[in-house]
C-alpha positions as CSV (number, residue, x, y, z in Angstrom):
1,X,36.5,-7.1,-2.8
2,X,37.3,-8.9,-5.9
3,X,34.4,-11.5,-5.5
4,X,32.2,-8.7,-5.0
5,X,33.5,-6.9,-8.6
6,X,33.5,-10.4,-10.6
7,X,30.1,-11.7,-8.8
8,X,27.3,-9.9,-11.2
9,X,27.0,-7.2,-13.6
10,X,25.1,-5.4,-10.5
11,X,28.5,-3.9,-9.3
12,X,29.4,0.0,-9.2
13,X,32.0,1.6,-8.0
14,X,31.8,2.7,-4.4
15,X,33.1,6.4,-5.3
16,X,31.1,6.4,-8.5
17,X,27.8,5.2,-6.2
18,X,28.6,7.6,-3.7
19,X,29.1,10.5,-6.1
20,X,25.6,9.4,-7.9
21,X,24.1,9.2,-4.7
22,X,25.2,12.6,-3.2
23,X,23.8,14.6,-6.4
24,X,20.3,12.8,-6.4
25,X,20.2,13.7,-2.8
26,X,21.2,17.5,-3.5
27,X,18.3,17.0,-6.3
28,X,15.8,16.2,-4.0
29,X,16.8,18.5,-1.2
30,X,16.9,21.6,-3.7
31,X,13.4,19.9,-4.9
32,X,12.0,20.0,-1.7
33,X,13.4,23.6,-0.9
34,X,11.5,25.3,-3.2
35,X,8.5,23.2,-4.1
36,X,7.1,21.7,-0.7
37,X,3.9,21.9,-1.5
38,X,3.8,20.7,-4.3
39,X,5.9,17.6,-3.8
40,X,3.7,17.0,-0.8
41,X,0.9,17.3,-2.8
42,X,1.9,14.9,-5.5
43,X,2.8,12.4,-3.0
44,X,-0.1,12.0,-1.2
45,X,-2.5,12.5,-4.7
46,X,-0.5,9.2,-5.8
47,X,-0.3,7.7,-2.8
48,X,-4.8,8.1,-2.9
49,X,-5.4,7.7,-6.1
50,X,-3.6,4.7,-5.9
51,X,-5.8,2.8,-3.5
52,X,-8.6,5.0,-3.2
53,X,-10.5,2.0,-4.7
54,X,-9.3,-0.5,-2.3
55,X,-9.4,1.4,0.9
56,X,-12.8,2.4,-0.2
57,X,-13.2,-1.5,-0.8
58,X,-12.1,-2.4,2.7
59,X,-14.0,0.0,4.7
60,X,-16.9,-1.4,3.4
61,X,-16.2,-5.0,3.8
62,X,-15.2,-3.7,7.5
63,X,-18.7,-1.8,8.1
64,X,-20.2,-5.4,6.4
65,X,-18.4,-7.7,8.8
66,X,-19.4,-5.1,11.9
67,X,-23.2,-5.3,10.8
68,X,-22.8,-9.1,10.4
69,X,-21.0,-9.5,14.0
70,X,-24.3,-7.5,15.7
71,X,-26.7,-9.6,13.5
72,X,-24.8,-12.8,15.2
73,X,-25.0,-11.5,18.8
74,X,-28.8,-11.0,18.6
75,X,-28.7,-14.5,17.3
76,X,-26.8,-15.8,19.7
77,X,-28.9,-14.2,22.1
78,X,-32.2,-15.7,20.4
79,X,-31.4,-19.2,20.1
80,X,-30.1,-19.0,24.1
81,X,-34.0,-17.9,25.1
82,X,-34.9,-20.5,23.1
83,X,-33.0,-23.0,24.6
84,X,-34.1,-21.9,28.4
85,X,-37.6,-21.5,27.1
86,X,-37.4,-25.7,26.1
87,X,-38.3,-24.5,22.7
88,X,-34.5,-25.6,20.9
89,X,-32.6,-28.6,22.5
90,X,-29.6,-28.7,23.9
91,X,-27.7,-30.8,21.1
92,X,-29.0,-27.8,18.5
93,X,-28.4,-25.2,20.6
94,X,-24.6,-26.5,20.9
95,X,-24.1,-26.7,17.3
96,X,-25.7,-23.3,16.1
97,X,-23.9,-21.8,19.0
98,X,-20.6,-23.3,18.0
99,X,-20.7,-22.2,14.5
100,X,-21.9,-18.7,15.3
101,X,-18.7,-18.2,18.0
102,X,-16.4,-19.5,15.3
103,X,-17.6,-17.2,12.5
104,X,-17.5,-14.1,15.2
105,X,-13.9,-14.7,15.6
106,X,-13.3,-15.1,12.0
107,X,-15.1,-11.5,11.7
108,X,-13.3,-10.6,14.3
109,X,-9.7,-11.2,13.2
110,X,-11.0,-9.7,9.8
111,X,-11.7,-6.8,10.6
112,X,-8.9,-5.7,12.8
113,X,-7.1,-6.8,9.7
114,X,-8.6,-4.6,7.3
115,X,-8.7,-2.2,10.2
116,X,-4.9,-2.1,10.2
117,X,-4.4,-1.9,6.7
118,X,-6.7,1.2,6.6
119,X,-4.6,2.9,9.0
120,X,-1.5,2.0,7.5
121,X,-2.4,4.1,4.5
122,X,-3.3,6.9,6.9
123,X,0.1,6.6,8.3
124,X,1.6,7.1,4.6
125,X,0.3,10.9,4.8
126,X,2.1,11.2,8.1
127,X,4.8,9.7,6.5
128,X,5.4,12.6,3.9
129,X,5.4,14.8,6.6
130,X,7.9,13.1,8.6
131,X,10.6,13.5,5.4
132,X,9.7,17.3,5.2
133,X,10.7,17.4,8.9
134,X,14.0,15.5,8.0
135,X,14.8,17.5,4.9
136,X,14.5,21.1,7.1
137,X,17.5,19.9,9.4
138,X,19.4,20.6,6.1
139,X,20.3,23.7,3.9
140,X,22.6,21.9,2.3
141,X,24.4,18.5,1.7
142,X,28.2,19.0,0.4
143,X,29.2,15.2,1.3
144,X,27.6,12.0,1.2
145,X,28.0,10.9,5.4
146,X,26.7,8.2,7.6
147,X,24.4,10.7,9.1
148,X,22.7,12.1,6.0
149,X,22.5,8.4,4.3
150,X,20.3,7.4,7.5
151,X,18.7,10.6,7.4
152,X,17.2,10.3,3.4
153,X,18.0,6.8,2.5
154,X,16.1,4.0,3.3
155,X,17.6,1.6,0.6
156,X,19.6,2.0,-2.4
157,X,18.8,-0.8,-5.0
158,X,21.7,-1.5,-7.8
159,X,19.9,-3.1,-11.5
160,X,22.1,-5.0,-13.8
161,X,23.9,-3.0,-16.1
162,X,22.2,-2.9,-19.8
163,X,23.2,-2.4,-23.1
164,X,21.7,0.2,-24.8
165,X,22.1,1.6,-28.3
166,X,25.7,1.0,-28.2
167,X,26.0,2.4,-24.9
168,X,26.1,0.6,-21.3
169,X,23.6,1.6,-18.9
170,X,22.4,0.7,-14.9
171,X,19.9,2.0,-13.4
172,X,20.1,3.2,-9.7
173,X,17.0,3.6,-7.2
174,X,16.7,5.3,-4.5
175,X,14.5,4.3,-1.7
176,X,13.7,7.5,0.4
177,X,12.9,7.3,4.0
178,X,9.0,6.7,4.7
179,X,8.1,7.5,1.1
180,X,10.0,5.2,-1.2
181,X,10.7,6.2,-4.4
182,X,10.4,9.9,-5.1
183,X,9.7,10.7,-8.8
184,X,11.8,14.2,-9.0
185,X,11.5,17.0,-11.7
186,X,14.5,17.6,-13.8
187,X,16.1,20.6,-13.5
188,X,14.2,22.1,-16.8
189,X,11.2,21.1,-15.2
190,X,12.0,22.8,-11.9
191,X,12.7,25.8,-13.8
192,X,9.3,25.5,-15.7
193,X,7.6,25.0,-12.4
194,X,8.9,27.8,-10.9
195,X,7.4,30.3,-13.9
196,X,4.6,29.1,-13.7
197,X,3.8,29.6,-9.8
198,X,5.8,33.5,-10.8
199,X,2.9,34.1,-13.3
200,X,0.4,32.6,-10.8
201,X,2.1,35.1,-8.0
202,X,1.7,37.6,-10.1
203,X,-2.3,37.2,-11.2
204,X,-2.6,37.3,-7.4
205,X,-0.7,40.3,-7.0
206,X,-3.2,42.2,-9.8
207,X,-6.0,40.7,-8.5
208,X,-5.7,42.0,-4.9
209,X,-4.7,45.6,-6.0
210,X,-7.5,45.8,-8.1
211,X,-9.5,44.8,-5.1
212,X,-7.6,47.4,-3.1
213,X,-8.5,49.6,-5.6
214,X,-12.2,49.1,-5.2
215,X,-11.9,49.1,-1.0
216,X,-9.9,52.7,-1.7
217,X,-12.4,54.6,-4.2
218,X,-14.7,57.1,-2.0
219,X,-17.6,56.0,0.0
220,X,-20.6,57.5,-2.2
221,X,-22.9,59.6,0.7
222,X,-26.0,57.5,-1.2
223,X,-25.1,54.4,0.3
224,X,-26.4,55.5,3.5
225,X,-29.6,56.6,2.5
């Protein structure tokens, strides 16, 4: 244990870490209870915004590399009439052949590539989804146990501790399962969020009696006319 305390300035205290750890988690959890949607929604708007640009990127070097791997079959095809027909020789026809298999399975490996990468960022979507699953096994977390670790945590990363106006500072992340780092509202902002969708509930509310209103008022017998 002592190597471990005198090795860096990245050490914490297990039952300081543990007590950190167990009140982000509640964070996150009372987070999630109350503002699903819109934690989903900010994950996935990052998540696309993100690499919007670069999927869009890839999908089109993928479409590309497709087109190109048709062009080289009809190609292929071309310069193999020819060859029967006596009209390219042997020799040529060896080469041009050779060097149009070896760019269709550089294509090839390219695109399931890029292929795979698109998906993956698909799967991050799916990923949010599977944490909202996790989360709704729990009403509540009152101690930090092996179970719930595995459950939220992924990996917990330690920083060096810091000076800091006078005062000594370390930064903790959290690495939450399938989504990483969460970036979670403080409780003031919780509390702000939470008016805000009131008043929204609330222009909801007067908007649909004032449309039960209208549905209510007395058919006029001149309608039918």
């Amino acid at each position: 244990t002592s190597r471990t305390q005198n090795c860096t300035q990245h050490y914490i205290r297990e039952d300081a870490l543990n007590q950190l750890v167990l009140k982000q988690l509640q964070h996150f959890l009372s987070y999630l209870q109350q503002f699903e949607r819109v934690f989903i929604r900010r994950q996935i708007d990052t998540t696309l915004a993100e690499r919007r640009y670069e999927l869009s990127a890839k999908q089109k070097q993928i479409e590309k590399d497709e087109k190109r791997m048709d062009e080289l079959d009809r190609l292929f095809r071309k310069i193999y009439e020819d060859n029967v027909n006596g009209k390219l020789n042997d020799e040529r026809f060896c080469k041009l052949s050779d060097g149009y298999e070896a760019e269709q399975e550089q294509l090839k490996q390219e695109i399931e590539s890029l292929t795979a990468e698109v998906s993956e960022a698909d799967m991050e979507t799916t990923n949010v989804s599977k944490l909202i699953a996790v989360t709704k096994k729990y009403t509540r977390i009152d101690e930090l146990t092996p179970e719930i670790l595995n459950a939220f945590v992924d990996k917990i990363v330690i920083h060096e501790r810091e000076k800091k106006d006078g005062k000594r500072t370390q930064q903790i992340d959290i690495y939450y399962s399938y989504v990483g780092i969460v970036d979670i509202p403080t409780d003031e902002e919780m509390r702000e969020m939470l008016k805000e969708e009131l008043s929204d509930a609330k222009k909801r509310i007067e908007e649909l009696e004032q449309e039960l209103k209208i549905l209510l008022l007395p058919k006029d017998p001149n309608d039918d006319k």
